[in-house]
Each structure stands twice: as C-alpha cells, then as structure tokens.
C-alpha positions as CSV (number, residue, x, y, z in Angstrom):
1,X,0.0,0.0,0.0
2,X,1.1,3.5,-1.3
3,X,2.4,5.5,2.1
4,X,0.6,9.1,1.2
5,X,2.8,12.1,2.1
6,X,0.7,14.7,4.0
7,X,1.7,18.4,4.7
8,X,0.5,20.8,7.1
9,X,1.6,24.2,6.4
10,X,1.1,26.0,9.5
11,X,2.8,26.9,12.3
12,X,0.0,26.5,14.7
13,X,0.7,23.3,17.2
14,X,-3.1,22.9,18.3
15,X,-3.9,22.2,14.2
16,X,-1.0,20.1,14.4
17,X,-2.0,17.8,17.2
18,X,-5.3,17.8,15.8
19,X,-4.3,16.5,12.4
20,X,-2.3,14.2,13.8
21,X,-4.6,12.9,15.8
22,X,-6.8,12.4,12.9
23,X,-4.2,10.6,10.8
24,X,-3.4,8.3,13.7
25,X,-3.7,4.7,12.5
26,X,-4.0,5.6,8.5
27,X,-1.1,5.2,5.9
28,X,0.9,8.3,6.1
29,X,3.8,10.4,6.8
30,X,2.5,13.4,8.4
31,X,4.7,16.7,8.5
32,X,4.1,20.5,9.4
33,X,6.1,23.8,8.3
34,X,4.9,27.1,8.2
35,X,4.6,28.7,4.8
36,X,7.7,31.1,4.3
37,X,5.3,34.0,2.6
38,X,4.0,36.3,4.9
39,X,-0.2,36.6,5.6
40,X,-2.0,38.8,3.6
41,X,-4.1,41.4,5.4
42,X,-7.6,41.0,4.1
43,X,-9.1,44.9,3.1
44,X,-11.5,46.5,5.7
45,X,-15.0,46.8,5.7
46,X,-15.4,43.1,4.8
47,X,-17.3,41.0,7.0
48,X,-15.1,38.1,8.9
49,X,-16.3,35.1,7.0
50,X,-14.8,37.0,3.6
51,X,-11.8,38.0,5.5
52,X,-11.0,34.1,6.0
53,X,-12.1,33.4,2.3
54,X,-9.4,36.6,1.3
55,X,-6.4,35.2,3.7
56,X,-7.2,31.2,2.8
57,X,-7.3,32.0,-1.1
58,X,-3.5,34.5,-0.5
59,X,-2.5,30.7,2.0
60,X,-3.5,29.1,-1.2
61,X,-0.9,30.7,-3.9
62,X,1.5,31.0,-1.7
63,X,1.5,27.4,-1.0
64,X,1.1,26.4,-5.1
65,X,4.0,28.9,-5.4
66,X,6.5,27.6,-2.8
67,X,5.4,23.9,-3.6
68,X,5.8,24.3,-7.5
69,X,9.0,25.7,-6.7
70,X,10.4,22.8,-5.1
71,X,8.6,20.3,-8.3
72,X,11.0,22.0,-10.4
73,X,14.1,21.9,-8.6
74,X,13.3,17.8,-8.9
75,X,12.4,17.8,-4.5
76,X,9.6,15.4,-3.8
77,X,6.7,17.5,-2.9
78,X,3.8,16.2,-0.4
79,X,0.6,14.2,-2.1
80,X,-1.6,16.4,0.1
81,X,-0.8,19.9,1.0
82,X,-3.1,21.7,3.7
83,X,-3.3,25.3,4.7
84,X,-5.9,27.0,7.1
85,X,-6.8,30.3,8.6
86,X,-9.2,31.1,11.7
87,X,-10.6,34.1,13.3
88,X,-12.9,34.8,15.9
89,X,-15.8,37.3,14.9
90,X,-16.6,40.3,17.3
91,X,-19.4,39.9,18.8
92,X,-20.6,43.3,18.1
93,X,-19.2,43.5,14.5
94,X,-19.3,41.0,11.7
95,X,-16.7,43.1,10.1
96,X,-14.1,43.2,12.9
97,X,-12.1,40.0,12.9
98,X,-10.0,39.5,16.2
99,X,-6.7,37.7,15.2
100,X,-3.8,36.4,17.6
101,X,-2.7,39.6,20.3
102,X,0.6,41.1,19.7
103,X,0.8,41.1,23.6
104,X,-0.8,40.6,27.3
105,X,-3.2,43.7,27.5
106,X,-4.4,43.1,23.8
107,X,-5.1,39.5,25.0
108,X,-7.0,40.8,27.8
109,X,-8.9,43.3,25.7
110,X,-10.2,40.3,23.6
111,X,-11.1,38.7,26.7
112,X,-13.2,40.9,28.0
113,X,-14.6,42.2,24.7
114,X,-15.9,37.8,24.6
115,X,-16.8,38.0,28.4
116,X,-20.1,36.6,28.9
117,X,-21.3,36.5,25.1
118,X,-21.7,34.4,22.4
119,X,-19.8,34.8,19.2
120,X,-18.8,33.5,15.7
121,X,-15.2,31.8,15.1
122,X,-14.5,31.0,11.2
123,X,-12.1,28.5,10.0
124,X,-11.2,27.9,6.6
125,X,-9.2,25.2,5.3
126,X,-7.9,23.9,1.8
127,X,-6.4,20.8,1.2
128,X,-4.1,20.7,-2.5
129,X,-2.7,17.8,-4.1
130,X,-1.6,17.4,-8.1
131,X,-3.2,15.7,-10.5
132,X,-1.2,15.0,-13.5
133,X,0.2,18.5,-14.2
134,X,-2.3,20.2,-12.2
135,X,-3.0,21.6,-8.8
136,X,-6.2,20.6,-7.7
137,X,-8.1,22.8,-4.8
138,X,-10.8,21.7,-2.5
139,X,-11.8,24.3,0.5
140,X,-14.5,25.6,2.4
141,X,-15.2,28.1,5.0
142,X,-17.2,27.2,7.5
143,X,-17.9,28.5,11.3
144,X,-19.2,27.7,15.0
145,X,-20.6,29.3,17.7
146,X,-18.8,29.8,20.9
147,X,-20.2,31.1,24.6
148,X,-18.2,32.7,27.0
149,X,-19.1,32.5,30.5
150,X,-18.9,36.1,32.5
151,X,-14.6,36.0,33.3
152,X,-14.3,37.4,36.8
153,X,-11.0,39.3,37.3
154,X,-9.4,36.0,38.9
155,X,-10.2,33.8,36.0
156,X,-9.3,36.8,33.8
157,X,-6.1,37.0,35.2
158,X,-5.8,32.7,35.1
159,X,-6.4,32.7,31.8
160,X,-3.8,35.6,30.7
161,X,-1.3,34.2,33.6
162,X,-1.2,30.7,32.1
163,X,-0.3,32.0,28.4
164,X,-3.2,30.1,26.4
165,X,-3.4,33.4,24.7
166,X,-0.4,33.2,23.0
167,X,-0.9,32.2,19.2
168,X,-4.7,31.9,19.6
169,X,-7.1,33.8,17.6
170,X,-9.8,35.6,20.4
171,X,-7.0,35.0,22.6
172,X,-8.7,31.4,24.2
173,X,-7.9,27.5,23.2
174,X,-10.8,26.3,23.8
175,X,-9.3,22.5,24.3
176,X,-7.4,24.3,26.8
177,X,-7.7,26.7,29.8
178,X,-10.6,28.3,27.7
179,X,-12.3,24.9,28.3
180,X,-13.7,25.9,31.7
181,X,-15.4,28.9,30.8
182,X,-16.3,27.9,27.6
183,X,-18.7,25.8,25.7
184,X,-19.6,25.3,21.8
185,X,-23.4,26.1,21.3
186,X,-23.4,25.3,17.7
187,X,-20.8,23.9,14.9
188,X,-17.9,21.6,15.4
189,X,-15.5,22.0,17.9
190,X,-12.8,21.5,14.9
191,X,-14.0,24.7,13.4
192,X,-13.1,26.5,16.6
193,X,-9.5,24.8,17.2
194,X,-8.3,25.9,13.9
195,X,-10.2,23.3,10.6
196,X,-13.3,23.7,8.6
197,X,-14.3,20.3,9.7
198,X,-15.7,18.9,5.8
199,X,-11.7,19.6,4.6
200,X,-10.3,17.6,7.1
201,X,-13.3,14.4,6.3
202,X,-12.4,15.1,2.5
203,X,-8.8,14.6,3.6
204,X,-9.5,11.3,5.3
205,X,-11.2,10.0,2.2
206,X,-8.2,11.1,-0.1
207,X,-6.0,8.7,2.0
C-alpha cells in the first residue's frame, strides 16, 4: 500500500496535534512547516467570513508557489498539502475579525470584549494535491458558535497568567484553559481549534 505524504503548512501546534490525531492509525507520513510568505491582510469593511475566504485563497498561492518551486528543482513535494486560517468574529461587529494579540493587554482586551457572550469563530481550510500536471483545490469556509461565560477578574487574570493566549485567535484554546469557561453552542468543535471540519473528512477520504 502507497504511504501518502501529508503536509500541514502551518505553524499552529493545536492544528498540528489535531491532524495528527486524525491521521493516527492511516497510511501516512504526516509533517508541518509554516509557509515562508508572509499573511496577507484581508481589506476593511469586509465582514469576517470573507476576510478568511481573502487570507485562505492568498495561504493558497503562496502554497502552489512555494510547492511548485520545489517540483521543479526535482524535490519530492507532499501528495496532500493543507493550509488553514481562523478568526474569531466580534461579537458586536461582523466586520471586525480579532486575530492572535501582539501582547498581554491586547489579549486581555479580547477577553473581555468575549466576556459573557456568544460569538462567531470562522475557520477555513484547503487541502491541494496534483493531478497529472495540475494543482487541484478543495476548501471551504465554515464556522461555530462559541459562549463565554462572565470571566471574573481572577479567572481573567488565570487565563492571561497561564499564556493560552499566546498564538490563539480571540486570545482562548478552547481544548485548553478556555475549556472551563467555555462551551460550543453550535458547529464543530474542529471549526473552533483551527479546521473547517468537511476539509479535514475530505482529507481522510483522499487517504
């Protein structure tokens, strides 16, 4: 049986330990670098769902660019590429997207902007393998719905204490710290950890 090569081109360890979780037991060799092209910045006044469409399709070239490289210098590339993107939606603007903080009081801004409400978190993913000479493309957006209980200032200051912030979109894991104050009212949990969940079933069908 063929061995199938899959790549994960992300820097993110939660996506990492999730996909490799997913692939345990199947016929692979599963490996994860970020992309070396830097994230586009989707343009304002575009609601959150289309910023992850705008950042997932820039993930996209970059990844056919890099990878086609590497074809023609004769360097096996993977049989299945994937790249992703996630933000959480504020919850009282569908056009303000709140990305990883740059630091501890941005982090706790989030936080408390979340505090005690529901919100959106959108997570898009595309898988890319060749076929024949071709680059073939399957994505999808997709999104959940996340409640946050009311964060008193000692759980505020747990959760920005313990660093779960750090690299997280909304600055929360959910399948960490987050998880006790936290609960998924609609959608996938997959969709809030950093996969549109149908990508990653497409993916296990590829294999």
């Amino acid at each position: 049986m063929t061995v199938k090569k899959v790549h994960l081109a992300s820097a993110s360890a939660r996506r990492f330990e999730m996909l490799n979780e997913a692939l345990n037991g199947l016929n692979v060799e599963f490996s994860a670098k970020p992309l070396v092209s830097s994230e586009d910045i989707p343009p304002t006044g575009m609601n959150v769902a289309s910023q992850v469409e705008k950042i997932l399709e820039s993930k996209i070239n970059s990844a056919i660019a890099e990878f086609s490289l590497q074809l023609e210098s004769e360097n096996q590339i993977p049989d299945i590429i994937l790249v992703a993107d996630t933000l959480v939606e504020d919850p009282d603007d569908i056009n303000i997207s709140l990305g990883q903080p740059v630091d501890r009081n941005g982090a706790a801004a989030m936080l408390l902007q979340l505090s005690g409400r529901r919100h959106n978190v959108w997570s898009g993913t595309a898988l890319l393998y060749r076929k024949e000479s071709t680059w073939v493309v399957d994505s999808n957006v997709e999104f959940a719905t996340v409640e946050i209980n009311d964060l008193s200032p000692e759980s505020l200051s747990f959760l920005l204490d313990s660093n779960s912030w750090l690299g997280k979109a909304g600055a929360y894991d959910l399948a960490g710290e987050m998880g006790e104050y936290g609960r998924l009212i609609t959608g996938k949990e997959e969709c809030v950890l950093g996969f549109a969940p149908t990508i990653i079933a497409n993916l296990i069908k590829l294999i």
